[in-house]
C-alpha positions as a printed Julia matrix, in Angstrom:
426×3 Matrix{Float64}:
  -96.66  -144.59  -253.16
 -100.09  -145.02  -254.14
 -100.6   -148.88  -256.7
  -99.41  -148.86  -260.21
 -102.09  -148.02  -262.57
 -102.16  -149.29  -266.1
 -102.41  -146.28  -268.29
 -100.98  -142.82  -268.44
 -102.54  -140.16  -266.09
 -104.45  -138.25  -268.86
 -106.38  -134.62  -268.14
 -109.22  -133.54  -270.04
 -111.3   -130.53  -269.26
 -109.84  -130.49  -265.4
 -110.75  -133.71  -265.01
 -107.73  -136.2   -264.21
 -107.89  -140.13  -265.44
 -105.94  -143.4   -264.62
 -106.87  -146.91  -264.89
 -106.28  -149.36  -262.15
 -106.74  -153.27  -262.78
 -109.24  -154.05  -260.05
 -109.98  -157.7   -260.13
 -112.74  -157.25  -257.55
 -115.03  -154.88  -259.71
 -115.31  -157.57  -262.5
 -116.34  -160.53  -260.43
 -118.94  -161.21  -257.49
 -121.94  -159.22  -255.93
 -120.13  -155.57  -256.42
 -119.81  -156.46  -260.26
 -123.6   -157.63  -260.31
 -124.3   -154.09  -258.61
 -122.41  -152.32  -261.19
 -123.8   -153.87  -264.02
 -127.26  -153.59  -263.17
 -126.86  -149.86  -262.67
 -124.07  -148.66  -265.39
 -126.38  -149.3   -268.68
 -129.65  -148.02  -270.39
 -128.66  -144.48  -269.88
 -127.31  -144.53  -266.19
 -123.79  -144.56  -264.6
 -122.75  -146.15  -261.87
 -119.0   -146.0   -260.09
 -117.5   -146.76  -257.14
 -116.39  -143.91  -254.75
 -114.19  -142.67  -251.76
 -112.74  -144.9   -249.29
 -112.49  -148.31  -251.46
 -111.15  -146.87  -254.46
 -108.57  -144.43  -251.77
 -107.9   -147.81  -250.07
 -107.33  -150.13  -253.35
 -105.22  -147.1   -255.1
 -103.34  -147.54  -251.09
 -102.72  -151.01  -251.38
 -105.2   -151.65  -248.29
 -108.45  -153.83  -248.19
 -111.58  -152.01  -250.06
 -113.65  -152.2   -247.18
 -117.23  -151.03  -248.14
 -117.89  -150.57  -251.52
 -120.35  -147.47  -251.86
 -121.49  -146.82  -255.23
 -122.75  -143.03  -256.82
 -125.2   -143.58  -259.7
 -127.19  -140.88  -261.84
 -129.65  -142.82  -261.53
 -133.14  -141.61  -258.92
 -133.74  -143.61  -256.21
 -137.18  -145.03  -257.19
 -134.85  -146.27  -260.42
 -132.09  -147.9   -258.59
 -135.13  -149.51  -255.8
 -136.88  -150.51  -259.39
 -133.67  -152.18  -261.26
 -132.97  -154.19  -258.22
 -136.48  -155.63  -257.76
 -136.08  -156.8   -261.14
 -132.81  -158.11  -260.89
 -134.16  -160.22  -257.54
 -131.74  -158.42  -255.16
 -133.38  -156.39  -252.01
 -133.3   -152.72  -252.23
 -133.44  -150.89  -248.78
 -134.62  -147.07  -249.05
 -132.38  -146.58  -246.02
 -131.69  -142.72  -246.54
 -133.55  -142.42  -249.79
 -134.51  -138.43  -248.45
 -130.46  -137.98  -249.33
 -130.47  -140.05  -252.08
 -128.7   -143.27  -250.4
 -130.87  -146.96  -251.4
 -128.81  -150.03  -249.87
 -129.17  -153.04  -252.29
 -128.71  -156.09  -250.43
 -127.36  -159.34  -252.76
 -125.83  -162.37  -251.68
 -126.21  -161.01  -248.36
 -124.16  -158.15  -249.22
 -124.86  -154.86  -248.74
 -124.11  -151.62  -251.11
 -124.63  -148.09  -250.44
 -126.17  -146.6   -253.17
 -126.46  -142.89  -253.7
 -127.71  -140.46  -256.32
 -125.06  -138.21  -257.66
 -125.92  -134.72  -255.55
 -125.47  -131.2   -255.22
 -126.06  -128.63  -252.33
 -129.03  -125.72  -252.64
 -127.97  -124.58  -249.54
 -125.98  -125.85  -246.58
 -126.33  -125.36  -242.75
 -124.27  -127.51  -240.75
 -125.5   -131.16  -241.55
 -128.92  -130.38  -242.8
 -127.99  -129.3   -246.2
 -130.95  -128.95  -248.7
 -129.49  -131.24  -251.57
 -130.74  -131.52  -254.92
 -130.26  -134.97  -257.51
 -128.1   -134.3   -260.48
 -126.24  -135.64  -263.28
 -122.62  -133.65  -262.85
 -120.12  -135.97  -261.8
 -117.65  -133.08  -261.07
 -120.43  -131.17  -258.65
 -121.25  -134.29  -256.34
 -117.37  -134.71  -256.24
 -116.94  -130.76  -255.13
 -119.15  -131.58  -252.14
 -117.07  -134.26  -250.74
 -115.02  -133.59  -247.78
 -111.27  -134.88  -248.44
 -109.8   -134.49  -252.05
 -108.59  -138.51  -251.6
 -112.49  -139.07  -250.65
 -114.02  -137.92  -253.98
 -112.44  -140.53  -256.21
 -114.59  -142.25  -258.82
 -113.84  -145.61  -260.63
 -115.49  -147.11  -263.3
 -116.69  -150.48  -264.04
 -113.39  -150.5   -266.39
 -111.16  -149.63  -264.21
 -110.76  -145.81  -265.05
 -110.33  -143.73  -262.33
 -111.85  -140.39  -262.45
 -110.18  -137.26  -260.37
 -112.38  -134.03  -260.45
 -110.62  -132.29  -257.64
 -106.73  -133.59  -257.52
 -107.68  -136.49  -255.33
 -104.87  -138.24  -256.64
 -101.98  -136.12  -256.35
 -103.09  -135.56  -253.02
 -102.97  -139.37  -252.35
  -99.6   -139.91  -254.02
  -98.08  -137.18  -251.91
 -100.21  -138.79  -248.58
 -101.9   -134.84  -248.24
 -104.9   -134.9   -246.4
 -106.8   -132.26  -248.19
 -110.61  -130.16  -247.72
 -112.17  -130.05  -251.15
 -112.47  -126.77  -252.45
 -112.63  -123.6   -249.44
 -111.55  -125.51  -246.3
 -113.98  -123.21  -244.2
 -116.61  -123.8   -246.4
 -116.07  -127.35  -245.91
 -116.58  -127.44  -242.06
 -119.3   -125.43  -241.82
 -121.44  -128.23  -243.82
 -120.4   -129.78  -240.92
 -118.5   -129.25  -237.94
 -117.4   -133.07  -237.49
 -114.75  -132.7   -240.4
 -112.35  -130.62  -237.94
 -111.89  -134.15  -236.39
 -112.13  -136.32  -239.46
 -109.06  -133.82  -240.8
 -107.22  -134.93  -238.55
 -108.42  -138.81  -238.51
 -107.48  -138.83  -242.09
 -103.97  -137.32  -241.54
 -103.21  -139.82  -238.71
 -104.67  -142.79  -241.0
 -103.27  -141.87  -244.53
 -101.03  -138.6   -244.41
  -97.65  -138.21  -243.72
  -95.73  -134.81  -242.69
  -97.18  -131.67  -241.29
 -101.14  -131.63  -241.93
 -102.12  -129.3   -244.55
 -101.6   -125.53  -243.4
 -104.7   -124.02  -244.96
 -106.79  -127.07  -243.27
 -105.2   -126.41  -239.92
 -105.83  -123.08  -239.75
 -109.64  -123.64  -241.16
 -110.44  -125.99  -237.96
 -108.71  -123.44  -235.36
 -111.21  -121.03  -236.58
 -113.95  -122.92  -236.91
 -113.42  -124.83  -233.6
 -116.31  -123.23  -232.1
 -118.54  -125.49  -234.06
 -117.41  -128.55  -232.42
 -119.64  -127.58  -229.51
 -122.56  -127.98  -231.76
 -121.88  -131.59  -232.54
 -123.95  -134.94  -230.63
 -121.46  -136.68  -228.1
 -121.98  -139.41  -230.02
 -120.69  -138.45  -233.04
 -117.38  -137.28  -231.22
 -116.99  -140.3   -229.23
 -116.99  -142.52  -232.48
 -114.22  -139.97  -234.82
 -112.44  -139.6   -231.58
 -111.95  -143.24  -231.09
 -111.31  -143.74  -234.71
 -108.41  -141.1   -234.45
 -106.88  -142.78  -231.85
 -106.38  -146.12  -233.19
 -105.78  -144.82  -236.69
 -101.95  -145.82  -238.37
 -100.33  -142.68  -237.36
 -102.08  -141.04  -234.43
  -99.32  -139.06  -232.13
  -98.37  -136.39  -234.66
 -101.91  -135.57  -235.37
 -102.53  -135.36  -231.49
  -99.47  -133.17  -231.27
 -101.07  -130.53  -233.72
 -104.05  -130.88  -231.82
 -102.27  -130.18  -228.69
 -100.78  -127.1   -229.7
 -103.69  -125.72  -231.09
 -106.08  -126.04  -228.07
 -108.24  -128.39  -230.17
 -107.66  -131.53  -227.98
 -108.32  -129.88  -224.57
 -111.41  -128.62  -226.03
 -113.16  -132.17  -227.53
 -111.1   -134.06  -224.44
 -111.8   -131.2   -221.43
 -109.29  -131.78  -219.92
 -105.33  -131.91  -220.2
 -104.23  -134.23  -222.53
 -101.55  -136.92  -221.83
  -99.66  -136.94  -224.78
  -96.44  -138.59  -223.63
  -98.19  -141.26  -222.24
 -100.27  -141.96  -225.38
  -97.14  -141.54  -227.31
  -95.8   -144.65  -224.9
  -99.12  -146.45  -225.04
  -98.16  -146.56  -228.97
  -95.14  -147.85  -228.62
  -96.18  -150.37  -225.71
  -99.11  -152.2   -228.09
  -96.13  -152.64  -231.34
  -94.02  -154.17  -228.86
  -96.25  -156.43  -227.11
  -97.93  -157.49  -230.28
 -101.17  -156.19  -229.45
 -104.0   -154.65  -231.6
 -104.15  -151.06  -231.4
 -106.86  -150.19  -228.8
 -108.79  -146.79  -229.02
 -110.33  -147.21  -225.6
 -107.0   -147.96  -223.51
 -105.68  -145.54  -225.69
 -108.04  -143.0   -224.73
 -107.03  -143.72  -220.74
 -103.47  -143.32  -221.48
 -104.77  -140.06  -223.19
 -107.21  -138.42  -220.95
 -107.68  -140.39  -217.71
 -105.46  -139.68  -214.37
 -108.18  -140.14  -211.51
 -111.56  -141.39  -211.77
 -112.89  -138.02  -212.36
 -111.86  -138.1   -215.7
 -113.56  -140.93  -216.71
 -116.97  -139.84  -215.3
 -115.94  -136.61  -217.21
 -115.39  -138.7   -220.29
 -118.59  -140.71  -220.25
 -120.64  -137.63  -219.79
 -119.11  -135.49  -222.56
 -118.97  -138.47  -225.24
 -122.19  -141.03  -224.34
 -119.22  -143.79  -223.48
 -120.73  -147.29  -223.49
 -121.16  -148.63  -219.89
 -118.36  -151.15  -220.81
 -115.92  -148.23  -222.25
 -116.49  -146.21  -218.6
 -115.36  -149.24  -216.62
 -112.49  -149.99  -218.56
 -111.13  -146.24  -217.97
 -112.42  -145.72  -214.41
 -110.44  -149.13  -213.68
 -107.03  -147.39  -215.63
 -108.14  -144.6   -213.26
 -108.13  -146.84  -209.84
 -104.92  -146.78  -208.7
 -102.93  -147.12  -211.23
  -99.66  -144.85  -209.76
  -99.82  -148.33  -206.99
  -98.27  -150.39  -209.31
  -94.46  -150.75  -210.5
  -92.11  -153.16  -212.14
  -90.63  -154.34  -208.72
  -94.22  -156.14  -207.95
  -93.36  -160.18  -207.41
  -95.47  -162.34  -209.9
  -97.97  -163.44  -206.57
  -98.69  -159.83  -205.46
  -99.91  -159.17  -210.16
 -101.96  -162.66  -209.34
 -103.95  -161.49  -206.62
 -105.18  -158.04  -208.49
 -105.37  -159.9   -211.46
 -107.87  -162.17  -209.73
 -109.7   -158.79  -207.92
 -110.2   -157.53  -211.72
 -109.71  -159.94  -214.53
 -107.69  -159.75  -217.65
 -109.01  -157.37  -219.49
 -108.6   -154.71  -216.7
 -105.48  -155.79  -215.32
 -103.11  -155.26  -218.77
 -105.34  -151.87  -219.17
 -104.23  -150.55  -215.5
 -100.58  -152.29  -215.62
 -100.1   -150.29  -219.77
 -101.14  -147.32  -217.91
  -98.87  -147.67  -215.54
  -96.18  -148.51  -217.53
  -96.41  -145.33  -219.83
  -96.09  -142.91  -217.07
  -92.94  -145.06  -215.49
  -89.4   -144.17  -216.79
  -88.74  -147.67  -218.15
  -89.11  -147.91  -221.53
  -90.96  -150.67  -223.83
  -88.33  -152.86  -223.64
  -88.26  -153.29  -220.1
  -88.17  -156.92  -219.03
  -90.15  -156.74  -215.65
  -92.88  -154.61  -217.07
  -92.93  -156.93  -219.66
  -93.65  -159.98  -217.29
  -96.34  -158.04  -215.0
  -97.97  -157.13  -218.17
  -97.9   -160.68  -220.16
  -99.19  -162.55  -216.46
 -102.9   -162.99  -217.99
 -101.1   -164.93  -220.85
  -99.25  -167.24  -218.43
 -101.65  -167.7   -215.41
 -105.74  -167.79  -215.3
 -107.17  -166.65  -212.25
 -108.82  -169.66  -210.52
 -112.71  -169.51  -209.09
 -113.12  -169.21  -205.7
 -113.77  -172.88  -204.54
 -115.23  -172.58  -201.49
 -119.16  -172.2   -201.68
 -121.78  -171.3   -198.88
 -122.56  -175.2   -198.2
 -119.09  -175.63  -197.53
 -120.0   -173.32  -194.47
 -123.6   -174.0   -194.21
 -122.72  -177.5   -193.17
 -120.24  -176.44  -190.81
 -122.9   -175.15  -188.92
 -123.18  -170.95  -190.48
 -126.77  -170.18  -191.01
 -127.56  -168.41  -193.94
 -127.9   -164.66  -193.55
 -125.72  -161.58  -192.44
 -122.57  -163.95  -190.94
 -122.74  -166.44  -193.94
 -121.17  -163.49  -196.0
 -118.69  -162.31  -193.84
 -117.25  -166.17  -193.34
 -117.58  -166.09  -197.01
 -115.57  -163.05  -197.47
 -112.91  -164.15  -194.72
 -112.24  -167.38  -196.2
 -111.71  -165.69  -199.85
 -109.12  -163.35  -198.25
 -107.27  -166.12  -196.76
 -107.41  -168.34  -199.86
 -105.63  -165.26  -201.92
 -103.27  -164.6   -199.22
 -102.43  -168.36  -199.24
 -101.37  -168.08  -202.95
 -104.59  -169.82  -204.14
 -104.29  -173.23  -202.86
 -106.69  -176.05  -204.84
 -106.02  -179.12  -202.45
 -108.63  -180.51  -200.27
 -106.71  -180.35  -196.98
 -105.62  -176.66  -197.43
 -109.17  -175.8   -198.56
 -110.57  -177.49  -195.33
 -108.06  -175.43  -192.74
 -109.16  -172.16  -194.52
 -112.74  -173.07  -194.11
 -112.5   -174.36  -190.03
 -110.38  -171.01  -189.02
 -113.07  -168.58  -190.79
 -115.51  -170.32  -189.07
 -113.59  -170.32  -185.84
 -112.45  -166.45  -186.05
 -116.22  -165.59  -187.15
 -118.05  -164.32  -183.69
């Protein structure tokens, strides 16, 4: 249920109005915003996500604001109200005034000349209900006032109430502006909807699918990653599934199960949803797929390793592993790694999350730290290895003893493992 407004839901000339008691549009830098831009002949309101999220019951997040007022206008007003005005997309329309070391998206109400994928020719207007028709999700083009009254040009709000993730208007229309809404339709169901996804925006992204081939890695890789940690992601991946969708963005076969349990796994072990050991359970078997991965989405150096390390072995391990055999790989590859590659692991076993042995190979890195390597090269040096080619591989011998030995810290066990790499060195 979306939060209780404080008025009647009234329509007038197809436009739909509530009133919501904000607290956070009367007071601090968004108010001072507001104010500076809602008087002398302009509006200004709040729009999409914040006033979806507040209506939700979920932090605002950013607070962008659509103003009939021009850019040059909005860049003047702030100058004179001492905040900084950033022309950061002021081609589209967008100025970002900065105050109190906050910053506000501000955009010039719109409407589209002509559209071709992202590059739509756009025009500045005055019509709240036509920059609201050019919006992507019905529960995106919400408007609220300085007052509190919520303004519903295209039956954003009975689409929130019912948790309908909805395309504005023609849903083919609406991805062909761009292409990247095929995946935000289904971010937006996994974050907000409930049930079966829309039918009529289903079948619009099956047949415009082609059009995700057109889209920058980059932009995939972040709305994929979104999806994945979103509230509800596993239904929306099922859809996807069925309708070839996934294999297309993912290029390979996608793991659903195993997501499905990777789900599960973070609620039960208290952990923050994840969208990049998410994406392993997802899409990553054998190392291949994460050099697949990295090449189809731009993945961040850091976001490679982490899946290539899921990928490395990962069938090895099993809940019948004794605590010192988890130490020594959670030595070879740190924390972070480790609970990745045992996760993965444990989605693809036929234990379930409550298992208790899983439970204790995953939790180790909360329990035990991995301790440095104390033996250094002058250890060795001064028993009588010269530096170079054999310095390493005394180095290397004494580590792997150290390990096997269970990680001993005391002087006297420290000193054998030293003298018998030296001694079995040639």
């Amino acid at each position: 249920m979306i939060q209780e407004v404080t008025m009647q839901e009234v329509t007038m000339h197809q436009v739909t109005m509530r009133r919501l008691d904000a607290p956070w549009l009367r007071e601090g830098p968004l108010a001072r915003v507001l104010a500076l831009l809602d008087r002398d002949g302009e509006e200004a309101r709040v729009v999409g996500g914040a006033v979806r999220n507040a209506l939700l019951g979920e932090p605002p997040g950013d607070n962008d604001i659509a103003t009939t007022a021009l850019p040059q206008e909005v860049i003047r007003r702030a100058e004179a109200a001492g905040f900084k005005p950033v022309p950061t997309g002021i081609e589209h329309g967008t100025v970002t005034v900065v105050t109190d070391g906050r910053p506000f998206e501000v955009t010039t109400l719109r409407q589209d000349v002509e559209t071709f994928g992202r590059h739509a020719t756009v025009a500045f207007g005055r019509d709240w209900r036509r920059d609201a028709e050019r919006r992507d999700f019905t529960m995106n083009a919400l408007f609220l006032a300085r007052d509190g009254t919520i303004h519903d040009y295209v039956g954003g709000l009975a689409d929130l109430e019912a948790r309908r993730v909805r395309f504005i208007g023609d849903p083919a229309a609406r991805i062909a502006e761009d292409y990247l809404r095929i995946l935000r339709f289904f971010r937006f169901h996994a974050a907000y909807g409930e049930g079966a996804p829309d039918p009529a925006g289903v079948a619009a992204c099956i047949a415009g699918r082609a059009g995700l081939d057109r889209l920058s890695r980059e932009r995939i890789r972040m709305e994929v990653l979104k999806l994945l940690a979103a509230r509800h992601p596993v239904p929306a991946l099922a859809v996807m599934t069925e309708t070839g969708l996934l294999v297309q963005v993912l290029g390979g076969v996608p793991l659903l199960a195993s997501f499905a349990n990777m789900v599960k796994l973070e609620a039960a072990l208290a952990l923050k949803p994840d969208p990049v050991r998410r994406l392993g359970a997802l899409g990553v078997s054998v190392v291949e797929d994460a050099e697949r991965l990295r090449e189809r989405w731009r993945l961040a150096n850091a976001e490679y390793e982490r899946l290539a390390s899921m990928a490395d072995g990962w069938w090895h391990l099993s809940r019948e592993w004794e605590e010192g055999k988890g130490r020594v790989l959670l030595y070879r590859i740190g924390p972070e790694h480790f609970r990745d590659r045992v996760l993965v692991a444990w989605t693809r076993s036929p234990e379930g999350a409550a298992d208790p042995r899983w439970k204790a190979l995953a939790t180790l890195p909360e329990r035990w730290t991995a301790p440095a390597f104390p033996l250094k090269a002058a250890a060795f040096i001064g028993r009588g290895v010269p530096k170079g080619p054999r310095l390493g591989t005394v180095l290397a011998a004494a580590e792997a003893a150290w390990i096997a030995a269970g990680f001993p810290r005391g002087k006297s066990a420290l000193d054998a493992i030293a003298d018998a790499a030296v001694a079995g060195s040639p």
